[in-house]
N, C-alpha and C positions, 0 to 999 in steps of 0.2 A: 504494500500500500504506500504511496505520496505521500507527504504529507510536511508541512512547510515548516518544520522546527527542525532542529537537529538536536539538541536536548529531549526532555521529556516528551510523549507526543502528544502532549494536551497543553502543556502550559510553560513548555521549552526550560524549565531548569535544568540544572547540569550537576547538581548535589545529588543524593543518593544512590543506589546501585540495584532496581528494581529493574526484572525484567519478564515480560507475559507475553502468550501467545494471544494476538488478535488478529483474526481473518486471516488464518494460517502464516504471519509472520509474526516472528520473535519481536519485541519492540520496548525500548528504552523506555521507564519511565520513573520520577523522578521515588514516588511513593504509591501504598498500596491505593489511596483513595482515586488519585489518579488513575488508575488501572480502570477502578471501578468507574469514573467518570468515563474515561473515554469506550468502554464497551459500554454501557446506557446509551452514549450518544450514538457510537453505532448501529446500534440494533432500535433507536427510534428511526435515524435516518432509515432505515432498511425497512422498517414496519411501514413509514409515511410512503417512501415511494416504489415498492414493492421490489425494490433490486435486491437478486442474492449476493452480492457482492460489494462493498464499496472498493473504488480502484483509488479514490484520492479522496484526502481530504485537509482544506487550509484552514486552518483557526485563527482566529484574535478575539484581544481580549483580556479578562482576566477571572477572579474571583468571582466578581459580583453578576457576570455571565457572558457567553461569547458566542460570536459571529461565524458561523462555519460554512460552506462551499464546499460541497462532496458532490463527487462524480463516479459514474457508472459508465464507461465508453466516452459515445460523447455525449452525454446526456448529465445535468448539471442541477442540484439543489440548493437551494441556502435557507440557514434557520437560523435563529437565535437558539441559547440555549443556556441555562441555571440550575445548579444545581445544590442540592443541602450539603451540609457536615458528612453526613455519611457518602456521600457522593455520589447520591441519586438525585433523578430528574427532579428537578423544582417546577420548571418553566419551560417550554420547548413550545418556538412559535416558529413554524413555517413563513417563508418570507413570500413562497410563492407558490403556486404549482411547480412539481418537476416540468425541465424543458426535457422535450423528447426531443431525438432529431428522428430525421425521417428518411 
């Protein structure tokens, strides 16, 4: 998977030594909550626009909620997205319909 950090894949730190398997790749992340934030966030993206897969996905943002752009081919989402302490969905607002290409 893409994905425009090079630190943690959710929130780009470079401190701790966490590492899970998401969408069949290994991926850096900085702690466990994060683990747990960014598979929520994938598998709402996945739920919202019926893709088995995401291939990419950019974040910004920070704590208090962030901006994501996931992709499937060529085919593109964006949502906002918050989440609690335990680092489950809070907030999860589609920005739009998925674009389909054709």
């Amino acid at each position: 998977m893409r994905r425009n950090y090079t630190g943690c894949a959710i929130c780009d730190s470079t401190w701790g030594d966490v590492w899970a398997e998401v969408e069949g790749e290994r991926l850096f992340f900085c702690c466990g909550i994060c683990v747990t934030q960014f598979r929520h966030l994938v598998d709402r993206i996945k739920a919202s626009t019926g893709w088995p897969t995401v291939d990419a996905i950019e974040i910004s943002g920070d704590r208090r909620g962030r901006r994501c752009v996931a992709a499937h081919g060529a085919d593109r989402f964006g949502c906002f997205v918050a989440f609690n302490a335990d680092g489950d969905v809070r907030e999860f607002r589609p920005e739009a319909p998925p674009s389909v290409s054709r």
